[in-house]
Steps between C-alpha positions, in 0.01 A plus 500: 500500500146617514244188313400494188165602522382296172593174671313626784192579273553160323481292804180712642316417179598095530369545853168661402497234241480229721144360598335633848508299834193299513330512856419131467874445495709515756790642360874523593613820473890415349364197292265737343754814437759227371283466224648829354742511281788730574591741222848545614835467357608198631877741620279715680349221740563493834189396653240271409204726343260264677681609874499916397150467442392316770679783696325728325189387573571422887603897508182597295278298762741660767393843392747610230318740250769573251850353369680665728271413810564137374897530447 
């Protein structure tokens, strides 16, 4: 069942919402993308959003260039 690509718009928008990393700070990665709220139907959980995007992001710093690269 391919995603619902408004839910996937909705929860880039919350993340571009969300202030920038300060470089005074010294963030945590997961504390900081736990700070999104997930947009999903709570039936169609099966992962915490906080641990798919900090997978994300580890395959984005890994190399990935596009959503497939990442999957």
């Amino acid at each position: 069942m391919p995603a619902d690509s408004s839910v996937i718009l909705s929860g880039l928008t919350q993340l571009c919402d969300t202030g920038p990393l300060q470089e005074a700070e010294t963030p945590r990665l997961l504390t900081y993308l736990a700070t999104i709220a997930d947009p999903r139907a709570r039936g169609g959980r099966r992962y915490p959003l906080v641990a798919i995007l900090g997978l994300a992001a580890a395959a984005v710093v890994a190399g990935a260039r596009s959503v497939t690269a990442i999957a």
